[in-house]
C-alpha positions in Angstrom: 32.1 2.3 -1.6 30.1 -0.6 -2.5 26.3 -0.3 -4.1 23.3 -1.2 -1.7 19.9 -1.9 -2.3 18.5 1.0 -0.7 15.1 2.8 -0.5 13.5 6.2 0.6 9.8 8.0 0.7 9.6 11.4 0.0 7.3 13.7 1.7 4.9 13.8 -1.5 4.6 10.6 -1.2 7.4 9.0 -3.6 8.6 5.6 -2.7 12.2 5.2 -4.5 14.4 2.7 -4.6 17.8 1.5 -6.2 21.5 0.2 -5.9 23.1 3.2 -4.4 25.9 4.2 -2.3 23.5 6.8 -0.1 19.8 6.9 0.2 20.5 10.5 -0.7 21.3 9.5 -3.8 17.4 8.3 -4.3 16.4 12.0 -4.0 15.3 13.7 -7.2 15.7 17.9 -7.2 14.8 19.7 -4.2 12.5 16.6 -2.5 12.9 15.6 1.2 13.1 12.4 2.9 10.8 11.0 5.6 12.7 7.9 5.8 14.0 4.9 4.3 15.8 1.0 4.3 16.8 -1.8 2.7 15.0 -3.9 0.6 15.5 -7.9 -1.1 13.3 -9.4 -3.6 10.8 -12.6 -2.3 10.1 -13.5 -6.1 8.5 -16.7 -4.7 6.0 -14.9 -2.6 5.9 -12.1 -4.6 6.8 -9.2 -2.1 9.4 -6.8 -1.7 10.9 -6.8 1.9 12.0 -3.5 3.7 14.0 -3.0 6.7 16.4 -1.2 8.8 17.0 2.2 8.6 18.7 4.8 6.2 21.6 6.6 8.6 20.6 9.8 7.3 16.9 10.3 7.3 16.0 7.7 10.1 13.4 4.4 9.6 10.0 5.6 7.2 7.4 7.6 8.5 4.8 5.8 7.2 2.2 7.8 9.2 3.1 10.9 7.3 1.2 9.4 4.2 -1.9 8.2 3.3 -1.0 7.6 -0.5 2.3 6.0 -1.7 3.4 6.6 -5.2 5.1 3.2 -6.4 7.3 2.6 -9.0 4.7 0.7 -12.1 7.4 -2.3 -12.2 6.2 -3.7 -8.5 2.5 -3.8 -9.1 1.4 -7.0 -8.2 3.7 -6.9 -5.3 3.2 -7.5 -1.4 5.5 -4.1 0.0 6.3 -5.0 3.5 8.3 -3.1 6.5 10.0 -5.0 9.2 10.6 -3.3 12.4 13.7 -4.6 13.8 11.5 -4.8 17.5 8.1 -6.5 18.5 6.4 -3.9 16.5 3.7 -5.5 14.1 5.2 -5.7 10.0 3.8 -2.4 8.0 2.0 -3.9 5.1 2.1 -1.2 2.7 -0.6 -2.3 0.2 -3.0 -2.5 3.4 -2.1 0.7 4.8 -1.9 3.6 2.3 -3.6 3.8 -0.8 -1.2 3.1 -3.6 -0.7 4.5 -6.9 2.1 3.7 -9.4 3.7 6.0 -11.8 
């Protein structure tokens, strides 16, 4: 089964991601998921694109958080959720407050 750029949030607020076969994979001890994606690199723009859905835990629950805990490697970076409808992108950095580990 082929690795995929895949990533998950955690109910305490962990945003994970990595080349993986499942976004269970992301999951560290006994954490659960409230959702997760896809993401590819805009190095030009500087942002880090999400989409889709993970088939397991469903598309993020952003509402669930009002802090994100970000990996320290992305800071500087524009996170941003497509919907795959007319819903409005989820800019991450404008939404929740983050905080990178």
């Amino acid at each position: 089964m082929p690795l995929l750029p895949k990533f998950i949030i955690t109910t305490s607020g962990y945003f994970r991601m990595g080349m993986v076969n499942q976004h269970r994979d992301l999951l560290e001890g006994d954490e659960r998921c409230i959702g997760g994606g896809y993401y590819r690199f805009d190095h030009v723009s500087a942002r880090l694109m999400l989409d889709r859905s993970s088939w397991d835990f469903g598309i993020p629950k952003w509402h669930y958080l009002d802090r994100i805990k970000v990996p320290s490697y992305l800071r500087g970076m524009r996170i941003i959720y497509q919907y795959d409808d007319n819903t409005p992108d989820f800019v991450v950095n404008d939404e929740l407050e983050v905080e990178y580990y």
